[in-house]
Structures are given as C-alpha cells and as structure tokens.
C-alpha positions as CSV (number, residue, x, y, z in Angstrom):
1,X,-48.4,-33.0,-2.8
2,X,-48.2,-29.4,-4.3
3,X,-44.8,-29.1,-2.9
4,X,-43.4,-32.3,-4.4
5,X,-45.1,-30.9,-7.9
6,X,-43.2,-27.8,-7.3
7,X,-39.5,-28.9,-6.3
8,X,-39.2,-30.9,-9.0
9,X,-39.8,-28.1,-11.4
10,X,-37.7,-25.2,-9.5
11,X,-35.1,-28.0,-9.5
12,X,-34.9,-28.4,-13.5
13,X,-35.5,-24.5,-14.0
14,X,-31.7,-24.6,-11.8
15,X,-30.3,-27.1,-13.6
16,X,-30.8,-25.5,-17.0
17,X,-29.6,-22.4,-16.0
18,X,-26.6,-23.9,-14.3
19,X,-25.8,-25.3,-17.8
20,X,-26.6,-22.0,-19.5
21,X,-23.8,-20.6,-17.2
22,X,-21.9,-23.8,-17.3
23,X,-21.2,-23.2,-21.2
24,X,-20.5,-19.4,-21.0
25,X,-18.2,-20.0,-18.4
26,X,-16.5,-22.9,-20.6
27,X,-16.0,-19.9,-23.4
28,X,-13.2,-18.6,-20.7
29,X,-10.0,-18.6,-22.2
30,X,-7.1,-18.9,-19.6
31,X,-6.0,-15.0,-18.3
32,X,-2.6,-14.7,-20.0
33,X,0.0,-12.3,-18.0
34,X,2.3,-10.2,-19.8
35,X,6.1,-9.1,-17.7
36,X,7.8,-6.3,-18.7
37,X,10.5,-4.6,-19.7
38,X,9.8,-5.7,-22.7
39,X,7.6,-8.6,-22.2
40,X,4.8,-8.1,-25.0
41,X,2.0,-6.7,-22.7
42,X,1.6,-3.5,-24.8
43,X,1.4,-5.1,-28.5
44,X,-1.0,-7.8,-27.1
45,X,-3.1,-4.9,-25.6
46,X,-2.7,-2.9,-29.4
47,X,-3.7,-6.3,-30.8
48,X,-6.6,-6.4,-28.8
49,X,-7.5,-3.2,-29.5
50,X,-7.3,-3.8,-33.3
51,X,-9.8,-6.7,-32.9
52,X,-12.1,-4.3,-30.8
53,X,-15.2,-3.7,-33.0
54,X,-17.8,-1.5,-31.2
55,X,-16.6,0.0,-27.7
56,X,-13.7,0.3,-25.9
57,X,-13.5,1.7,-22.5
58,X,-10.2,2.8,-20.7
59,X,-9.5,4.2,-17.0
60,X,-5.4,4.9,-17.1
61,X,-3.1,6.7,-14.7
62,X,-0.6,7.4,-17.7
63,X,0.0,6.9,-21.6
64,X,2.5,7.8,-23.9
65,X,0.3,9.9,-27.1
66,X,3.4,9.2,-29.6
67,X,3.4,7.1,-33.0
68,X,6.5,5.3,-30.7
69,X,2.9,3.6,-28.7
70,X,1.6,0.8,-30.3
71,X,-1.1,1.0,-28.0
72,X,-1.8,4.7,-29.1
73,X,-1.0,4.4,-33.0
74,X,-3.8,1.2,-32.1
75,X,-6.3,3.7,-30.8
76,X,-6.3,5.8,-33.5
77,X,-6.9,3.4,-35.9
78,X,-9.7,1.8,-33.9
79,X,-11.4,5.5,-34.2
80,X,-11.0,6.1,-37.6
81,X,-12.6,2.3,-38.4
82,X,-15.9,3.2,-36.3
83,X,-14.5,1.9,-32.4
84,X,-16.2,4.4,-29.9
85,X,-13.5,5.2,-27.1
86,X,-14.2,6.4,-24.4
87,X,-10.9,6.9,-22.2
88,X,-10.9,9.0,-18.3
89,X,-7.1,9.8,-17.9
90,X,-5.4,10.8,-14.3
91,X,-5.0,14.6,-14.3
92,X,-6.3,15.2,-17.3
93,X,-6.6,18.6,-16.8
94,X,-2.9,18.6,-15.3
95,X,0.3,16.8,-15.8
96,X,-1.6,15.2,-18.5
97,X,-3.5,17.5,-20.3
98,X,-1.2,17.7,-23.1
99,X,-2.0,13.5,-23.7
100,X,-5.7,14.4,-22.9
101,X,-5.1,16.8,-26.2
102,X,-3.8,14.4,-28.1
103,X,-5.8,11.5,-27.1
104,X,-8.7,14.2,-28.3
105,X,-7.2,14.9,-31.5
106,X,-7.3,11.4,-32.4
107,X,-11.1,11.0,-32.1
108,X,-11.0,9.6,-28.1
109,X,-13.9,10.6,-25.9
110,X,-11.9,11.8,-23.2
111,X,-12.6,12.7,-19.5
112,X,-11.4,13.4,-16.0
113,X,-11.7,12.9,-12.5
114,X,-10.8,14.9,-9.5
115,X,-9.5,11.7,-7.6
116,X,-6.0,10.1,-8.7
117,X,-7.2,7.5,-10.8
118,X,-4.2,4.6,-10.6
119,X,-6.4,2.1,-12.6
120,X,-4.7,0.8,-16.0
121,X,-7.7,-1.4,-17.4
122,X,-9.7,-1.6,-20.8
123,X,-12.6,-3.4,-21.2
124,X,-13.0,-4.3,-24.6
125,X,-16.5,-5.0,-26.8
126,X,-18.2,-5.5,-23.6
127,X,-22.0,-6.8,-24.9
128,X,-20.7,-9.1,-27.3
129,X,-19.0,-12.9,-27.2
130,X,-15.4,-11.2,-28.6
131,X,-15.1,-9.2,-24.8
132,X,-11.9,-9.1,-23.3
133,X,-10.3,-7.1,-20.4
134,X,-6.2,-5.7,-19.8
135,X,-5.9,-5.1,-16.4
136,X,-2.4,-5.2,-14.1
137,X,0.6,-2.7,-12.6
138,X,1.3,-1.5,-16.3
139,X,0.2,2.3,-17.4
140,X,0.0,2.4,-21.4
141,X,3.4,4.4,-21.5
142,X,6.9,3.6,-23.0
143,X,8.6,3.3,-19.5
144,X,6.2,0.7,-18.5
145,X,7.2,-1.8,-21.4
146,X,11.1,-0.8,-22.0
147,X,12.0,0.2,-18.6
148,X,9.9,-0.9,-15.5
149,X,8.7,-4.1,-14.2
150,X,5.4,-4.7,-14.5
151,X,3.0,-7.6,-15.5
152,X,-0.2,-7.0,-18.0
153,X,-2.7,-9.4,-17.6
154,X,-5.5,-10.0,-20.8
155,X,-8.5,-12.1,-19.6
156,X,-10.9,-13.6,-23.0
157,X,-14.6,-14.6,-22.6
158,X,-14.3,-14.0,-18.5
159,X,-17.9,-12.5,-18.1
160,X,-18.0,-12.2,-15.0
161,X,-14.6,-10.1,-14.4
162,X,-15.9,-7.6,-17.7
163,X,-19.0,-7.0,-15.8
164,X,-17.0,-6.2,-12.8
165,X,-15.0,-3.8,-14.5
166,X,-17.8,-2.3,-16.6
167,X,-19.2,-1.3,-13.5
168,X,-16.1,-0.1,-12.5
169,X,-16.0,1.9,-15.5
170,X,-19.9,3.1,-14.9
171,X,-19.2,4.7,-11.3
172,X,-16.3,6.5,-12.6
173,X,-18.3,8.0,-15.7
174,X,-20.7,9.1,-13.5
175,X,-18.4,11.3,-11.6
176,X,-16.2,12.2,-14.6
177,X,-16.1,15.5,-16.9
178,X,-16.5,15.8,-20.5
179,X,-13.2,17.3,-21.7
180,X,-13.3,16.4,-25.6
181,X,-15.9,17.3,-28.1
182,X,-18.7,15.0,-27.9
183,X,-17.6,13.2,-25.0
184,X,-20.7,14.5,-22.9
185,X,-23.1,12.9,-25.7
186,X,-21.6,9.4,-24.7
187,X,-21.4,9.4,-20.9
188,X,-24.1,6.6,-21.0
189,X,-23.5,3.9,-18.8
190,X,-22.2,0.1,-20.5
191,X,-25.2,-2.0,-18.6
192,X,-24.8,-5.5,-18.8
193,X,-27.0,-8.8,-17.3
194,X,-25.3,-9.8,-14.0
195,X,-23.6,-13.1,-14.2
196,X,-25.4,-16.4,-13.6
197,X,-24.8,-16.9,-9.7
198,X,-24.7,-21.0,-10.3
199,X,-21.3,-20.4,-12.2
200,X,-18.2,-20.1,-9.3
201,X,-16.1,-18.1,-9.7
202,X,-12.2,-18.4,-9.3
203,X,-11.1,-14.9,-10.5
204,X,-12.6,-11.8,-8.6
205,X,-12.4,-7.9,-8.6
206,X,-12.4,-5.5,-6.3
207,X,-12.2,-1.7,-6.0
208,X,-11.1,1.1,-3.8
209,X,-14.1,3.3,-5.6
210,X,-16.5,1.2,-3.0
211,X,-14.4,2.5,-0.2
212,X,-15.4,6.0,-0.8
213,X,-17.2,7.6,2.0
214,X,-18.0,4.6,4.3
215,X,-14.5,4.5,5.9
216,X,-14.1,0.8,4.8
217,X,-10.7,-1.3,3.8
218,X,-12.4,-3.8,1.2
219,X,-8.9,-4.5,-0.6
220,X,-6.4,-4.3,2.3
221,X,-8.5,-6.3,4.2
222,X,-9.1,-9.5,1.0
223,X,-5.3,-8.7,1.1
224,X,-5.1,-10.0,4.8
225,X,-7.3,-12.7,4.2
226,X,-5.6,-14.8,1.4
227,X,-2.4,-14.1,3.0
228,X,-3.6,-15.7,6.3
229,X,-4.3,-18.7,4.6
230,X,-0.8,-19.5,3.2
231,X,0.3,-22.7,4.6
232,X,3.5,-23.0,2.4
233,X,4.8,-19.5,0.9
234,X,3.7,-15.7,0.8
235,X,5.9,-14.3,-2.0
236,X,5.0,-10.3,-2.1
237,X,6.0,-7.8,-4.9
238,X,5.3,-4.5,-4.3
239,X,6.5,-0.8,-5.4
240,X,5.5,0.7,-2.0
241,X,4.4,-0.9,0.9
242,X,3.2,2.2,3.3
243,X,-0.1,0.5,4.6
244,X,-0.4,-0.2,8.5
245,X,-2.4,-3.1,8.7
246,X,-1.3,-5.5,6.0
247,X,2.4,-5.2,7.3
248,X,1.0,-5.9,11.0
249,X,-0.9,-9.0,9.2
250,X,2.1,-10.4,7.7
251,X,4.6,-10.1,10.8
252,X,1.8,-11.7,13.2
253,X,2.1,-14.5,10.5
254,X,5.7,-14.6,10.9
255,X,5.4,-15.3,14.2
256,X,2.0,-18.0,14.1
257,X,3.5,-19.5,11.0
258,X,7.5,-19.6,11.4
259,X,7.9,-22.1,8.6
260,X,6.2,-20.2,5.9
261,X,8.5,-19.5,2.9
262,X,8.3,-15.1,3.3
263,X,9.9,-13.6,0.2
264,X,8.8,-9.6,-0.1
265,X,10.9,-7.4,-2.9
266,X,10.2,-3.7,-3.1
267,X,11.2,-0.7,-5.4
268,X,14.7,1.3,-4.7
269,X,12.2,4.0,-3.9
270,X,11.4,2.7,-0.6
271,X,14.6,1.9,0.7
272,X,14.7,5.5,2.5
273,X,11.1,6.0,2.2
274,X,10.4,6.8,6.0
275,X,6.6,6.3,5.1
276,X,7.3,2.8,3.7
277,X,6.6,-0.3,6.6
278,X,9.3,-2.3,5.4
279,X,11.6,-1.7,8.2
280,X,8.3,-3.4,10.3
281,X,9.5,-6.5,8.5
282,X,12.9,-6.3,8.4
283,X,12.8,-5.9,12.3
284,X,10.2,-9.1,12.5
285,X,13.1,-10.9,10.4
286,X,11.3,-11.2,7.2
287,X,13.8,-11.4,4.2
288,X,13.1,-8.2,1.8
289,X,14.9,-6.9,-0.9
290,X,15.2,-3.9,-3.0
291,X,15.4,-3.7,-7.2
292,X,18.7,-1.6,-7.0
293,X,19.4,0.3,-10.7
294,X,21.5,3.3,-9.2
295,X,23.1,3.5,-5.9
296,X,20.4,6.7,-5.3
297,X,16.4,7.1,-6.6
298,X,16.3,9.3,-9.1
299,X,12.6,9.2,-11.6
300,X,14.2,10.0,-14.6
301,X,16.7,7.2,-14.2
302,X,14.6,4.4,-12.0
303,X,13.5,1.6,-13.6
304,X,11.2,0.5,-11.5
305,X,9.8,-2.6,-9.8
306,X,6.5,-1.6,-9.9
307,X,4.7,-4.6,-9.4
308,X,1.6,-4.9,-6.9
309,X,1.4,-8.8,-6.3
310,X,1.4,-11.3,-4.2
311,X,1.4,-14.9,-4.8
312,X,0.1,-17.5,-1.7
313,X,1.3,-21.1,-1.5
314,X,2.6,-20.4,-5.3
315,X,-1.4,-21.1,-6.2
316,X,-3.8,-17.4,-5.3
317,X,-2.7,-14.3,-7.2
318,X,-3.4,-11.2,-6.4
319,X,-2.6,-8.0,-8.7
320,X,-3.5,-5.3,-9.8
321,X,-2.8,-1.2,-9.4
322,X,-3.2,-1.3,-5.7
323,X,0.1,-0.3,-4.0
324,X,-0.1,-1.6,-0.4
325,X,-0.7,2.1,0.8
326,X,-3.2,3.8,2.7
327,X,-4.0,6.2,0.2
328,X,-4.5,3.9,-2.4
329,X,-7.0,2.4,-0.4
330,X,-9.0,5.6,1.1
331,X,-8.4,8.0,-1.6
332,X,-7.4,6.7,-4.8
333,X,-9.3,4.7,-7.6
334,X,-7.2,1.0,-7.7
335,X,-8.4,-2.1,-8.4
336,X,-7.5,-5.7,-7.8
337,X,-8.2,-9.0,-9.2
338,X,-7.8,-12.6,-7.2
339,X,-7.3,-15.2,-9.2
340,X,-6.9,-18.9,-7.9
341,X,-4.6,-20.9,-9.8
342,X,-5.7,-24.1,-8.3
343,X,-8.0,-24.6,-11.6
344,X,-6.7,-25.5,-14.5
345,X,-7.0,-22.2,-16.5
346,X,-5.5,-20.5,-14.3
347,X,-2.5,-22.7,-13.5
348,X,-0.5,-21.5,-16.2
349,X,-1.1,-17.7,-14.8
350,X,-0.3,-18.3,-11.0
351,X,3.2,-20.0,-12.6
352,X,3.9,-17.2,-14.7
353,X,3.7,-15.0,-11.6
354,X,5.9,-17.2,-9.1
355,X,8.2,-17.7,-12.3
356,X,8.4,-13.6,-12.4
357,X,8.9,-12.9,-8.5
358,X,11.9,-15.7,-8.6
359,X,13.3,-13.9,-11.3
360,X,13.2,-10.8,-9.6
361,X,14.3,-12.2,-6.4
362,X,17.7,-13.2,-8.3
363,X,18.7,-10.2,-10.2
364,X,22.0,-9.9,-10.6
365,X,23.1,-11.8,-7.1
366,X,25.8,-13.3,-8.8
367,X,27.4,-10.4,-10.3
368,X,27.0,-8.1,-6.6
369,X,30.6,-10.0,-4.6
370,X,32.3,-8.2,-7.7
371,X,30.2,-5.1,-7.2
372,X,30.7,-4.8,-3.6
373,X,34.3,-5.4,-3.9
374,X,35.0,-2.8,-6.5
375,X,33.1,-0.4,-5.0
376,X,34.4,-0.6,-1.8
377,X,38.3,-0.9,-2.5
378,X,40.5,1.5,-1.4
379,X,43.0,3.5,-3.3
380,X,45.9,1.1,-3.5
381,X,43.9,-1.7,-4.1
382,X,43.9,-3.6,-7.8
383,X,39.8,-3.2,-7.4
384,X,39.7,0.4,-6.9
385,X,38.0,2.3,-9.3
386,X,38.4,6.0,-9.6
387,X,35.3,6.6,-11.1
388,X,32.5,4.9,-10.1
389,X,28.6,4.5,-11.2
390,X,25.8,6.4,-10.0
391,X,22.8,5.1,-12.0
392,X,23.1,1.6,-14.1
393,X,21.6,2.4,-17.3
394,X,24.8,2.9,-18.8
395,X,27.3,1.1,-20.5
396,X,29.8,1.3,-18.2
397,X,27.9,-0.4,-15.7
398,X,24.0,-2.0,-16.6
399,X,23.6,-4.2,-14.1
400,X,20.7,-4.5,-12.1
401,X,21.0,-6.2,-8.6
402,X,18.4,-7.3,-6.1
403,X,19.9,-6.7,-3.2
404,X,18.8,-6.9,1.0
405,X,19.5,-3.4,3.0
406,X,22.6,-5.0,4.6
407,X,23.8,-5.6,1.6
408,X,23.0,-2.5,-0.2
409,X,23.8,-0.3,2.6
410,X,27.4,-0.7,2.6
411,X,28.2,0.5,-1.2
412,X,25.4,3.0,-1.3
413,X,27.3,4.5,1.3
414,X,30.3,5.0,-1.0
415,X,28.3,7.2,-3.3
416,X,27.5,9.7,-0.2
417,X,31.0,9.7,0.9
418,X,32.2,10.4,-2.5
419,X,30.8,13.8,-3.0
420,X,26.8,13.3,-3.8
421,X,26.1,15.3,-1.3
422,X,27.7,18.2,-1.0
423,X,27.8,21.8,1.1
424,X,27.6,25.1,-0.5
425,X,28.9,27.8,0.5
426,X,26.3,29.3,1.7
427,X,25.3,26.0,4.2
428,X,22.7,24.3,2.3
429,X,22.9,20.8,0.6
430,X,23.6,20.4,-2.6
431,X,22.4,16.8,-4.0
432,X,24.1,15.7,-7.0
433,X,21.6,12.6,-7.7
434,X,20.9,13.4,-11.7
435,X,24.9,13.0,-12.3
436,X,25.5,9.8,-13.8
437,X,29.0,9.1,-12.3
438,X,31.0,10.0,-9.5
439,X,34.7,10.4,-8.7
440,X,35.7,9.1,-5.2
441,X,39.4,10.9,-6.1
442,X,38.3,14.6,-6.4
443,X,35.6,13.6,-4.2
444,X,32.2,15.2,-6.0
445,X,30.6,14.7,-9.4
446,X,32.6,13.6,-12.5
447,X,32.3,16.1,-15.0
448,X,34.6,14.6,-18.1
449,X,33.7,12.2,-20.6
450,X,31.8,8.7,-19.8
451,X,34.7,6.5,-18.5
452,X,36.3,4.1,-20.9
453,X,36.0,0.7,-20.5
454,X,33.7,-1.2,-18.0
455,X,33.2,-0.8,-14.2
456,X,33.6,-4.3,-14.0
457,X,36.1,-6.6,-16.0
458,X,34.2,-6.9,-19.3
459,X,34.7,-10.9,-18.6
460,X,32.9,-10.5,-15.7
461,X,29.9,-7.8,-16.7
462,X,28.6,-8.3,-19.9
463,X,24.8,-7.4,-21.1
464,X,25.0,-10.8,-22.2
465,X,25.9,-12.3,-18.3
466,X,22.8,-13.4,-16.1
467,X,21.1,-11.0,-14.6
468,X,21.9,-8.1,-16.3
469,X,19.9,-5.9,-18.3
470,X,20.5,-4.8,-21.6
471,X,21.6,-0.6,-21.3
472,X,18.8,1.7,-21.2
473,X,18.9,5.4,-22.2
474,X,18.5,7.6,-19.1
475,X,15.2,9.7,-19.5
C-alpha cells in the first residue's frame, strides 16, 4: 500500500515538471543560419548585440576593431549603454594585441588564453528569457562576411545549448588572464540551473576543452558516429581535413555503404597540403573538390571555404569551428553543435545547409570548359591568352570555380610552367605567388598594367553569369 500512495505522487511531481520544461522548451525559436560572403551573419549578430541588455560573453579566434565592423561599432555602443562584455580573444597578447587594445579602449573586459582558442560564439543575456547564442565557422572580422564562406548560426530561447556554452565560457574564464582594466574584478563565473532532463533535446554541443588532459576524441568521435548512420547522403564541407580517424571512418563507409550519396568539398589550401587526408579519399574513390579563387594559395588573396560541416541524409547538421584536424581536437579550444533537422524547427536550418553545400558544389562548373580551354591553348591558337590570371579577385577574371584535382591539376600546371616559380641566380626558388598575373610569353611575372579587357569573352564571363562572384579587392 505505501508504495501505491507513493507512485502516484512521484508520477504527478514528473509530469508537472515535464510541462514546466515542455513550455520553456516551446519558447525555442528555430536556429537561423547565416552564409557568407555577404550573407547577413554579422549585422544579425550586431543586431543581437544591440538587443543585449545585461551580459554578453564572447570567445573569438579573430575580429576586425574598425568602425567598418558592425559587430564592433555594436559592441561599443552596448558598453557605453550599461552591457558588461566580457570577450577572451586568440593571442591576445600576440598577433592580436593591437584588437585586444582596441577592444579595451572601448570599455570590453578583455582576456587571453595560452591555448589557440578557434571558438567564434557569444552568448547573449544568459539568465534572462531574451538569451540568445551566435555560434558557427565565422570569426567577427571583415574577411569572414565579404570574402570567405562561412555560415553563422543565431539560436533564440534554446536553453539548453546557452547553458552549454556558458559553461563553455566558465572553463575558459577560469584559465584566462585579465588583460584590460577591470577585467580581473568580473572573472566570476555566469552559473545557470541545468536544464530540465524530461525536455529531449535535438540540438547538442560539444567541446574540445573536455579533451584536455584525458587523451580523449569526444568530437571526432560524435563525428564518426552520425556519419555511420547515413543511409542516404554524407555531404562534408570542410577547410582542412588533417584528422586520421574520421577520414578512415568515412572510406570504410564507402566501402560498407557503396550507394551512399559522398559529396566532400575542401579549401584551395589543401590541395597541396601534404598533412591534409584528402588524397585517403580520393584514392577510396570519393568525389572531392576544391573552392579554386587563384590557380596558387596565397592568404592575402584566398577567399576561403571555410566551412566545418557536415550534413547526413540531408536531415543531422553538424558545425561549428572544428576543422577535422588533430589539433583542433587535442590542442585547440573548438566547439560543435549537432542539430537534427528531422523536427520541425530545425527543418528549415538542415535545408539551409544542404541548400549551401549544393551551391558550393556548383561554383562556377559551367564557366570552367571555357577556362580550361583558354588556359591551356597554345600560341597559335584563337584561345590563347598571353597573359593569364593568377588570383581571381580581379576584374579581368572573378570567377570562382569548384573544381576535382583532375580537373584543376591540368591548368594549375600552366601557372608553374609559366614562370611562378622561378631560379635565381644563386640556386634558390623564387616563388612569385603575390603577383596577380602572369605572362606565359616572357615566361615569369607580368609586370605592366592590369590587362585590358577580360580573360574570358566578356559574353561568356560576366559578374552577372552564374557562379561567379562579384570582384573582390586583394588584401
């Protein structure tokens, strides 16, 4: 008898806290992903940051500290109304110290850590009902919104994903340094109730931080696991791809799953990378492809796929700043969030992400016969072109190609036999990858005036044309 008294009572104390959690959990609004170049991520994150009322927390590899930012111009006003912000900034003491002055000079709390810290999150008013978190590939800097792609990804009322990023936020406090006035007297940590556990949960975090010192692999290995489970499509976008394991996952499930849809598109940067495992793939006959903008890498001239995703049966997400490395997993901080977009909210977001890697997939694939043709004519030929492009942010040539290494190989060769390389006299190599055009005549660099006129037929190659980008100013 005293335990049919009691049941019944422990089982209305769980039903009223499952509807406690039911209604904050209905408070979610759906995450909403941003895609850059230019695809609004950093004036929804400086419109978020104007809402912000009380606290906002940052962990960010890199931000531009110009009145160009609307993210920074954002920040400062958020100070100067009352907003504590508390922001722990990659090098710090560094390559960015002169950001870490002007962040300071603002009114920002700021502080760094000794680890790289790849993170690019902000949780927002974290203890009240307004909270809101920007998470994704995209640091708060110019290149990231006019140049690169990236995706930006704001999720409303999601409790459970703040608290997972406030303790984010919390372990990395405790190891940071004060480097701003202040900034010591508000090291406190953000503490906030753990989420109801009768709520599911269909978006989740994890970190690299929890790696630390215990030798484990908590995001490579998720990673693994959601791509084991794809029954129809594993569609993978990722800036570097260096890490062992994951690429050893995915070409076993080449071979257990042959009918899988494999799509996986990677930066320019790793088409000679000799650390990257992309050649693993290639070799296991998976399809990748590279986000081609020059014919060599060069930073100041890349505009970069630097994306970290990877979509499953075109319904789990995963993203985040986690390149597929193995230092991003033992050494770095980087985070993660899985989202299933099997739910409703979520739908919308796991579309927005296939919509992105097909996009991507395409680039300029109907403008590369032309390319090829013109770049690998011979003198003689009514396609042969004297001069010929280096880097594509020009107007002369701005198009941007996604391209296999079979297909790039061929015309990237062309740049190397025309003079990009090239011996001194006194033996060593000279590599002429900051010049902006070559000229396969005189064999070397082309030293006169931009060339007139278009690479391609200005019929054919056009900003306006499919799959070309708009010209963007070498930095």
């Amino acid at each position: 008898m005293t335990r049919l008294t009691r049941r019944p009572g422990a089982l209305l104390t769980a039903l009223a806290l499952l509807t406690v959690a039911g209604r904050a959990e209905a408070q979610s609004t759906r995450p909403e992903p941003y895609f850059s170049p230019r695809g609004g991520g950093a004036e929804a994150t400086a419109r978020l940051i104007d809402a912000a009322q009380q606290t906002i927390d940052v962990a960010m590899y890199s931000v531009t500290t110009t009145s160009a930012s609307p993210i920074f111009v954002a920040l400062e006003r958020a100070v100067q109304r009352g907003v504590r912000v508390r922001f722990i900034l990659n090098q710090a003491t560094s390559a960015n110290k002169s950001r870490a002055t002007a962040l300071t000079n603002i009114g920002v709390h700021v502080y760094g850590v000794s680890r790289t810290l790849h993170e690019k999150f902000a949780v927002i008013d974290a203890r009240t009902s307004r909270r809101r978190l920007v998470n994704g590939s995209a640091n708060w800097s110019t290149g990231a919104e006019q140049k690169y792609s990236e995706n930006t990804v704001v999720f409303g009322n999601h409790y459970h994903l703040v608290h997972q990023f406030q303790e984010e936020f919390n372990r990395l406090m405790a190891v940071a340094r004060p480097l701003s006035p202040a900034a010591a007297e508000v090291m406190q940590p953000v503490v906030l109730s753990p989420p109801s556990p009768f709520v599911r949960r269909y978006e989740t975090a994890l970190f690299s931080s929890l790696n630390h010192g215990n030798g484990t692999s908590i995001i490579a290995d998720k990673i693994i696991e959601v791509m084991r489970s794809a029954e129809r499509s594993v569609l993978i976008d990722v800036a570097h791809f260096n890490c062992v394991s994951i690429a050893k996952a995915l070409v076993d499930l080449r071979r257990a799953k042959p009918h899988l849809r494999i799509e996986v598109l990677s930066d320019l940067g790793s088409f000679s990378d000799t650390k990257s495992r992309v050649r693993d793939l290639e070799r296991a006959g998976i399809e990748v492809r590279y986000k081609v903008y020059s014919l060599v890498w060069l930073h100041p001239r890349s505009q970069l796929m630097h994306h970290k995703t990877m979509i499953v049966d075109e319904r789990h997400v995963v993203a985040g700043s986690y390149n597929w490395s193995e230092t991003a997993e033992s050494s770095n901080y980087e985070n993660v969030v899985v989202i299933d977009g099997g739910v409703s909210r979520n739908r919308a977001c796991a579309a927005a992400y296939v919509a992105e890697h097909d996009k991507l997939w395409n680039l300029g694939r109907d403008i590369f016969p032309r390319f090829r043709a013109a770049m690998l004519a011979q003198p003689g030929s009514p396609n042969f072109k004297p001069i010929i492009p280096v880097h594509f942010d020009t107007p002369y040539f701005d198009g941007i190609m996604t391209l296999t290494r079979n297909e790039f190989a061929p015309v990237r060769a062309v740049a190397f036999s025309a003079g990009i390389l090239e011996r001194a006299p006194d033996g060593s190599t000279i590599y002429h990858n900051s010049v902006t055009y070559l000229d396969r005549v005189a064999g070397g660099p082309h030293r006169g005036p931009a060339p007139a006129g278009r690479f391609l037929d200005a019929g054919n190659a056009t900003s306006n044309t499919p799959g070309l980008t708009g010209s963007v100013p070498g930095q």
